[in-house]
PyMOL commands that place a pseudoatom at each C-alpha (Angstrom):
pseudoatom trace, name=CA, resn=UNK, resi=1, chain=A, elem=C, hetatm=0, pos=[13.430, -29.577, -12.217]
pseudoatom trace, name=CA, resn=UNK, resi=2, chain=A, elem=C, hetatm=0, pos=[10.614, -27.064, -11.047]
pseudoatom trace, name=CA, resn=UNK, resi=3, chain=A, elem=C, hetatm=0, pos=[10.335, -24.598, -8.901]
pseudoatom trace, name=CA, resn=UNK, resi=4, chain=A, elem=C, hetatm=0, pos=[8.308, -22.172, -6.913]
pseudoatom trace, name=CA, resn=UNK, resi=5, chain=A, elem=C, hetatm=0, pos=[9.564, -18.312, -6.172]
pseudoatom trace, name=CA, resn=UNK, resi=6, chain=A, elem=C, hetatm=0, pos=[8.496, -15.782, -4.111]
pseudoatom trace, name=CA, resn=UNK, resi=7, chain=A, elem=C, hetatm=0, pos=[8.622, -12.527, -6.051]
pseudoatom trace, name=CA, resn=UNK, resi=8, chain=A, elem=C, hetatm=0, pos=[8.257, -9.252, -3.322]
pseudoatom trace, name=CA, resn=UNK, resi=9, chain=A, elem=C, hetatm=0, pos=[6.516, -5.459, -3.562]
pseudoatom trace, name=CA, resn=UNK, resi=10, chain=A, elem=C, hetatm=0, pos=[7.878, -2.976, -3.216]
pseudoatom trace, name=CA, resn=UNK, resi=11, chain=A, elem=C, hetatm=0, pos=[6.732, 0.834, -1.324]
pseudoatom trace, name=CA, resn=UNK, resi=12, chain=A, elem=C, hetatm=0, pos=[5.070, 1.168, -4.023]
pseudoatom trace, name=CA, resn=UNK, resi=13, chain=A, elem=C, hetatm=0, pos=[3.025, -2.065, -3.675]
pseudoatom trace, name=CA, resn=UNK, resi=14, chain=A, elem=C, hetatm=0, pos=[4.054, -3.277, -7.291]
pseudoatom trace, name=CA, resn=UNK, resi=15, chain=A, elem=C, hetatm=0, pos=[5.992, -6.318, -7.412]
pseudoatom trace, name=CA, resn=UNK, resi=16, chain=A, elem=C, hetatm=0, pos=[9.562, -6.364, -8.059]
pseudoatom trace, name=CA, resn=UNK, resi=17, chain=A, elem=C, hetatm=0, pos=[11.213, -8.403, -11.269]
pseudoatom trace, name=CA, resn=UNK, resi=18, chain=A, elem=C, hetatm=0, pos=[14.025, -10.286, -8.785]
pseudoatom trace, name=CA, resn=UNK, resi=19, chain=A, elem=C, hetatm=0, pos=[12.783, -13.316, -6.819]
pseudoatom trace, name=CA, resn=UNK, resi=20, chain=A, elem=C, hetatm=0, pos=[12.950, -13.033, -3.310]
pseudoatom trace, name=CA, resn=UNK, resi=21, chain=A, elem=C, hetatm=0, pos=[13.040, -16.832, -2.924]
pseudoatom trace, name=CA, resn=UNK, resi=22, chain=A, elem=C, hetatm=0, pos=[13.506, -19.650, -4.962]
pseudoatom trace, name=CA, resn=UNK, resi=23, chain=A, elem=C, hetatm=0, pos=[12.650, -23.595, -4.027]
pseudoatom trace, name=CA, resn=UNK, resi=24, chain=A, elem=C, hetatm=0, pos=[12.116, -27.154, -5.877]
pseudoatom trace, name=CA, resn=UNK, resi=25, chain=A, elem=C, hetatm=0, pos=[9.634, -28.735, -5.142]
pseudoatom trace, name=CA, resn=UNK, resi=26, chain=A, elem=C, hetatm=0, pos=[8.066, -32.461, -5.347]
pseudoatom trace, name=CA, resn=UNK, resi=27, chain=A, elem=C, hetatm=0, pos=[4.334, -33.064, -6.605]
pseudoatom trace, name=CA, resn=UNK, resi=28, chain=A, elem=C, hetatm=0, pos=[2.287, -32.986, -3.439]
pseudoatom trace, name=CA, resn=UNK, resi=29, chain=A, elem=C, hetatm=0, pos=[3.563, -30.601, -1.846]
pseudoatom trace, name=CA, resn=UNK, resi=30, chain=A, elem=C, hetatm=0, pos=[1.892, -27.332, -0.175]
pseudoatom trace, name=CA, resn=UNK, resi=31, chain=A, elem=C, hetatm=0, pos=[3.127, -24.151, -0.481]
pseudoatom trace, name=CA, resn=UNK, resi=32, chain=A, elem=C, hetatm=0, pos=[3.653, -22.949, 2.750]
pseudoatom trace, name=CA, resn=UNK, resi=33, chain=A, elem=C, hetatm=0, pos=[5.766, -25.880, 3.515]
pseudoatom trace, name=CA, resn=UNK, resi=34, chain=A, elem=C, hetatm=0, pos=[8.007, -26.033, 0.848]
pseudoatom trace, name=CA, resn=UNK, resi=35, chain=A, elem=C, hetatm=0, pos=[9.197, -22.361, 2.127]
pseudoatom trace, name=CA, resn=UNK, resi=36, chain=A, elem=C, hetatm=0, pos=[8.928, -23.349, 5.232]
pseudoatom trace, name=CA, resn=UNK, resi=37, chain=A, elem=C, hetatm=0, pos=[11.783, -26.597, 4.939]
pseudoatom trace, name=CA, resn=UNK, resi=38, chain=A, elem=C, hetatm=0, pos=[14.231, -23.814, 3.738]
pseudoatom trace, name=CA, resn=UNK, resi=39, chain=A, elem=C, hetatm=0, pos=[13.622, -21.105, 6.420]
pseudoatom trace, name=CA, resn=UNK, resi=40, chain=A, elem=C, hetatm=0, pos=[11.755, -19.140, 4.865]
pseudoatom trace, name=CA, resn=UNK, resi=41, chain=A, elem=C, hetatm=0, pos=[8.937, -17.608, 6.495]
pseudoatom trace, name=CA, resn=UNK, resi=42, chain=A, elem=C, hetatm=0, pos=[5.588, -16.684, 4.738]
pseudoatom trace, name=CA, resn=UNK, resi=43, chain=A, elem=C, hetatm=0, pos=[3.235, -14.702, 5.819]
pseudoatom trace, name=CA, resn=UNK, resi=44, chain=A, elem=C, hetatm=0, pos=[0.751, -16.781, 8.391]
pseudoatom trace, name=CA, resn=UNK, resi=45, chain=A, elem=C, hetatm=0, pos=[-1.463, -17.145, 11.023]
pseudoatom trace, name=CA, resn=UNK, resi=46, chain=A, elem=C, hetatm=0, pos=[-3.757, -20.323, 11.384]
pseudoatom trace, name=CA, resn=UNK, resi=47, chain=A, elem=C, hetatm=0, pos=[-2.382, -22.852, 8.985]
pseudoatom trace, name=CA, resn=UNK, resi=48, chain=A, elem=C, hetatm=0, pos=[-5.589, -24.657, 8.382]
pseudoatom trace, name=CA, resn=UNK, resi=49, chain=A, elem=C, hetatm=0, pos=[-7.298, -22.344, 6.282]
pseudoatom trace, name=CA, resn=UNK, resi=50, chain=A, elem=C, hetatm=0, pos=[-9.517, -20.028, 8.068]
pseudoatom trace, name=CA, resn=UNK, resi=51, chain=A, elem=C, hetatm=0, pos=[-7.868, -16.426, 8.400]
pseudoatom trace, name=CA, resn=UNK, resi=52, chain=A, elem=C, hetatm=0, pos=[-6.394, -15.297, 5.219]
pseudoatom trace, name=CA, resn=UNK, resi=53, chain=A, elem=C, hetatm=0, pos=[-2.776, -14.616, 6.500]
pseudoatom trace, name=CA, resn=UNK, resi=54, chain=A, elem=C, hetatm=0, pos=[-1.001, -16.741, 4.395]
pseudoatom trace, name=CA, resn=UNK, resi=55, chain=A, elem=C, hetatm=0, pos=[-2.810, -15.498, 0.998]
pseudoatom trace, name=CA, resn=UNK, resi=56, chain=A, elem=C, hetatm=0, pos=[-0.738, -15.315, -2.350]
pseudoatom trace, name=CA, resn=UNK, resi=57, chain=A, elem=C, hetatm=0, pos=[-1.071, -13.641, -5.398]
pseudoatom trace, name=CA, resn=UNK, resi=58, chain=A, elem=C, hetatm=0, pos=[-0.450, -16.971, -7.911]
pseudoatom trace, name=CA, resn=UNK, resi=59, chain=A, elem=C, hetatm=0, pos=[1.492, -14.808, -10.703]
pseudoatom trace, name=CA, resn=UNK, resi=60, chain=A, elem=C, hetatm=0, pos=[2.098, -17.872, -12.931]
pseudoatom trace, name=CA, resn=UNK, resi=61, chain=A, elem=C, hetatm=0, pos=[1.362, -21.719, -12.845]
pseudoatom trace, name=CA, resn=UNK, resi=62, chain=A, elem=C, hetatm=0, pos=[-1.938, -21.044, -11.125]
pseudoatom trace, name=CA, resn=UNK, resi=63, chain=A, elem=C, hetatm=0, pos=[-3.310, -24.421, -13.176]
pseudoatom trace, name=CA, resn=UNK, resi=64, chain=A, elem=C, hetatm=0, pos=[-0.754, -26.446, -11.748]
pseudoatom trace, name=CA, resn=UNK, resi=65, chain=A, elem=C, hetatm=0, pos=[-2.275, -25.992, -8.113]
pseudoatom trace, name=CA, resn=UNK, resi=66, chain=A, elem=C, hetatm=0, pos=[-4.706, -28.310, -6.772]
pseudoatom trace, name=CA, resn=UNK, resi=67, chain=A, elem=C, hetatm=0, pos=[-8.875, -26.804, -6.620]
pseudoatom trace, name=CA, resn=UNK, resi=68, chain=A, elem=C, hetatm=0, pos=[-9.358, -25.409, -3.190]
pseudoatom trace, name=CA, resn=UNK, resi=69, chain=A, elem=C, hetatm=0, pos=[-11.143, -27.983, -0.945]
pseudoatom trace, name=CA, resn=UNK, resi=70, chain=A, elem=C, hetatm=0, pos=[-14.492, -26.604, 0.962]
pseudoatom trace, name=CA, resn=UNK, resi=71, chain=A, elem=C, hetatm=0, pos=[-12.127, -24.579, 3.762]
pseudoatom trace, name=CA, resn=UNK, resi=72, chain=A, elem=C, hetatm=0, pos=[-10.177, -22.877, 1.802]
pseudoatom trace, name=CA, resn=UNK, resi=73, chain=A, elem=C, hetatm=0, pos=[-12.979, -21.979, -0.992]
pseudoatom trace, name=CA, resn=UNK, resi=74, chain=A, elem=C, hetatm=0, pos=[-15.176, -20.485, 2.081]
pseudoatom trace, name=CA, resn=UNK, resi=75, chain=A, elem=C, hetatm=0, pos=[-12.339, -18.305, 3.295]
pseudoatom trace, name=CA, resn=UNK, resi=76, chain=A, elem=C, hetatm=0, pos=[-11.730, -17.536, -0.321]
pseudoatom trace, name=CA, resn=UNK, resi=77, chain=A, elem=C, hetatm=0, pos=[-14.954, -16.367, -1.235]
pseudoatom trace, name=CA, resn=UNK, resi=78, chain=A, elem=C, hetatm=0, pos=[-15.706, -14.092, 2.043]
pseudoatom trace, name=CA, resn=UNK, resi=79, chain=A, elem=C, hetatm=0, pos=[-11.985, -12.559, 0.994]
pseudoatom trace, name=CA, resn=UNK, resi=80, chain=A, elem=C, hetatm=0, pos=[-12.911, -11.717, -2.158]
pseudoatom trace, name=CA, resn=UNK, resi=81, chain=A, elem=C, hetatm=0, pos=[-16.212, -10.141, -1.298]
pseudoatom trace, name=CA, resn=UNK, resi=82, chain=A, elem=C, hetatm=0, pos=[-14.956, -8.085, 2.028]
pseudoatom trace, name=CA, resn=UNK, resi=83, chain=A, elem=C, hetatm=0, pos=[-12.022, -6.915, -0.483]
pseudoatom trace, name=CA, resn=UNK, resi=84, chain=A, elem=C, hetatm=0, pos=[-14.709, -6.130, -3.474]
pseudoatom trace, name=CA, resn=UNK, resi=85, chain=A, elem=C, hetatm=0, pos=[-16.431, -3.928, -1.384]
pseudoatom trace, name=CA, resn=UNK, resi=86, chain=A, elem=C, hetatm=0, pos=[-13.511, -2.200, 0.335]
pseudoatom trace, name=CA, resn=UNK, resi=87, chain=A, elem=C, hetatm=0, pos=[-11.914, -1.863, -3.105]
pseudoatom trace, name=CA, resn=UNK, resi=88, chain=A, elem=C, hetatm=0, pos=[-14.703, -1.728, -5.633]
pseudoatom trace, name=CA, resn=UNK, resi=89, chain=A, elem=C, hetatm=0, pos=[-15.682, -4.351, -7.755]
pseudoatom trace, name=CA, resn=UNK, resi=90, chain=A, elem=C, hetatm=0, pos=[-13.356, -6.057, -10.235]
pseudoatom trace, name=CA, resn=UNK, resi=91, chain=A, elem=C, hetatm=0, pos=[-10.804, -4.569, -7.852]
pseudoatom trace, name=CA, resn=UNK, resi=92, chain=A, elem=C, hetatm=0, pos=[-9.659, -8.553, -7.980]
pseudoatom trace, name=CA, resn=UNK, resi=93, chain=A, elem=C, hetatm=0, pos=[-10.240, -8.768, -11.814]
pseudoatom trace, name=CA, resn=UNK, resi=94, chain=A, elem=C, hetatm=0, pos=[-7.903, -11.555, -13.491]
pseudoatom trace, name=CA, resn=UNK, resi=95, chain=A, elem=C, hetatm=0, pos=[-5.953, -12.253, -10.234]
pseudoatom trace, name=CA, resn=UNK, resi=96, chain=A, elem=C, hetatm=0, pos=[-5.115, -15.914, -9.316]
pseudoatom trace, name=CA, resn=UNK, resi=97, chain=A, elem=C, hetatm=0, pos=[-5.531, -15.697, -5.193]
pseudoatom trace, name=CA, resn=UNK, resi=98, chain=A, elem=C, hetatm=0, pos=[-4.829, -18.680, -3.157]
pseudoatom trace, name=CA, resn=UNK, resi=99, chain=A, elem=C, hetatm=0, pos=[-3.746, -19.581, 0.402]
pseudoatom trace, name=CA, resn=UNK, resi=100, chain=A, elem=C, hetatm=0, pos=[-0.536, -20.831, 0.775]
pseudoatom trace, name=CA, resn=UNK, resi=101, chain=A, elem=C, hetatm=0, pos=[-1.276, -23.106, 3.732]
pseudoatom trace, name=CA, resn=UNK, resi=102, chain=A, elem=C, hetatm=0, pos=[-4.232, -24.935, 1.670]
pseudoatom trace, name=CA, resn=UNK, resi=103, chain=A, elem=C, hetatm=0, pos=[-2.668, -25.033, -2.324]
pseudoatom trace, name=CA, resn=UNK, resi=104, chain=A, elem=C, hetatm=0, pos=[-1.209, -28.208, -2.764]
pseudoatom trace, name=CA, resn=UNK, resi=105, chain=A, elem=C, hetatm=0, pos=[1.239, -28.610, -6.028]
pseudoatom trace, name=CA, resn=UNK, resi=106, chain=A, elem=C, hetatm=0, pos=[-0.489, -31.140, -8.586]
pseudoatom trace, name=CA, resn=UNK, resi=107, chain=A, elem=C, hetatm=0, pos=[1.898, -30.891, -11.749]
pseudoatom trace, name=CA, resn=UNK, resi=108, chain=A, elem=C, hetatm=0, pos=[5.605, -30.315, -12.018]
pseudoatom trace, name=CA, resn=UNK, resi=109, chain=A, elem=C, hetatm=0, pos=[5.819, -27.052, -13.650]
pseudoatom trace, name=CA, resn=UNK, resi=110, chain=A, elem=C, hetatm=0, pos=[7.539, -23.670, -12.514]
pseudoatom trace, name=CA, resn=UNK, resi=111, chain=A, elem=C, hetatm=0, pos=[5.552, -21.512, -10.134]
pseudoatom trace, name=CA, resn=UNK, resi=112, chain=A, elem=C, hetatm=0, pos=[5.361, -18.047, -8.914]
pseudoatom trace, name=CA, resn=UNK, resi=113, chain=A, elem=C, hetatm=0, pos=[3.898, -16.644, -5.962]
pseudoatom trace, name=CA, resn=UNK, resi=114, chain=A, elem=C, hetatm=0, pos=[3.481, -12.989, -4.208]
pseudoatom trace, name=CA, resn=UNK, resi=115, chain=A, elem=C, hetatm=0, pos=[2.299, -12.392, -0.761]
pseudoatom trace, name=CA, resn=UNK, resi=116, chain=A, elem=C, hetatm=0, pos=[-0.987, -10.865, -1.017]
pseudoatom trace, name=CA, resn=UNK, resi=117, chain=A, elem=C, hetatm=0, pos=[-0.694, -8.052, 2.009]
for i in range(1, 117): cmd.bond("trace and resi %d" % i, "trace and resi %d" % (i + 1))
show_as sticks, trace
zoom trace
């Protein structure tokens, strides 16, 4: 069996070691809706990939998410820079960020996932 989990921050904004939320999951599935089956609600707006509500911080099994398709790569990439230049550069350095409306699973494997805001 794998699984996906939610992990939380705290005041602080550093995540917490205790999972807030933990679901199986089938291949082919998409984030937002495995959380969604089991009542739990992630952080969303548009569910089809142009606002950014619903982004993640993938804290492990980033490789076993499909690539983002041309939506979700566009939003990406205006996120990234808008936050660059708010934050400074490399402010994203070595973080996995997808949106959890968009990131289908591809590979049975465990997963871990933070909301981004």
């Amino acid at each position: 069996m794998s699984y996906v989990s939610v992990k939380k921050r705290n005041d602080k904004k550093e995540i917490t070691a205790e999972d807030e939320c933990k679901v199986e999951f089938v291949v082919g599935d998409v984030l937002f809706d495995i959380f969604e089956k089991v009542d739990y609600e992630l952080p969303h707006g548009c569910l089809n990939g142009g606002c950014c509500s619903c982004l993640v911080e993938v804290l492990k099994g980033h490789e076993h998410l499909s690539f983002p398709k041309a939506r979700e790569s566009e939003t990406l990439t205006k996120f990234k820079e808008n936050y660059e230049r708010k934050h400074g550069k490399d402010s994203l350095n070595m973080k996995e960020v997808r949106l959890s409306c968009q990131a289908t699973i591809i590979k049975n494997d465990d997963i871990v996932i933070c909301p981004f805001k």
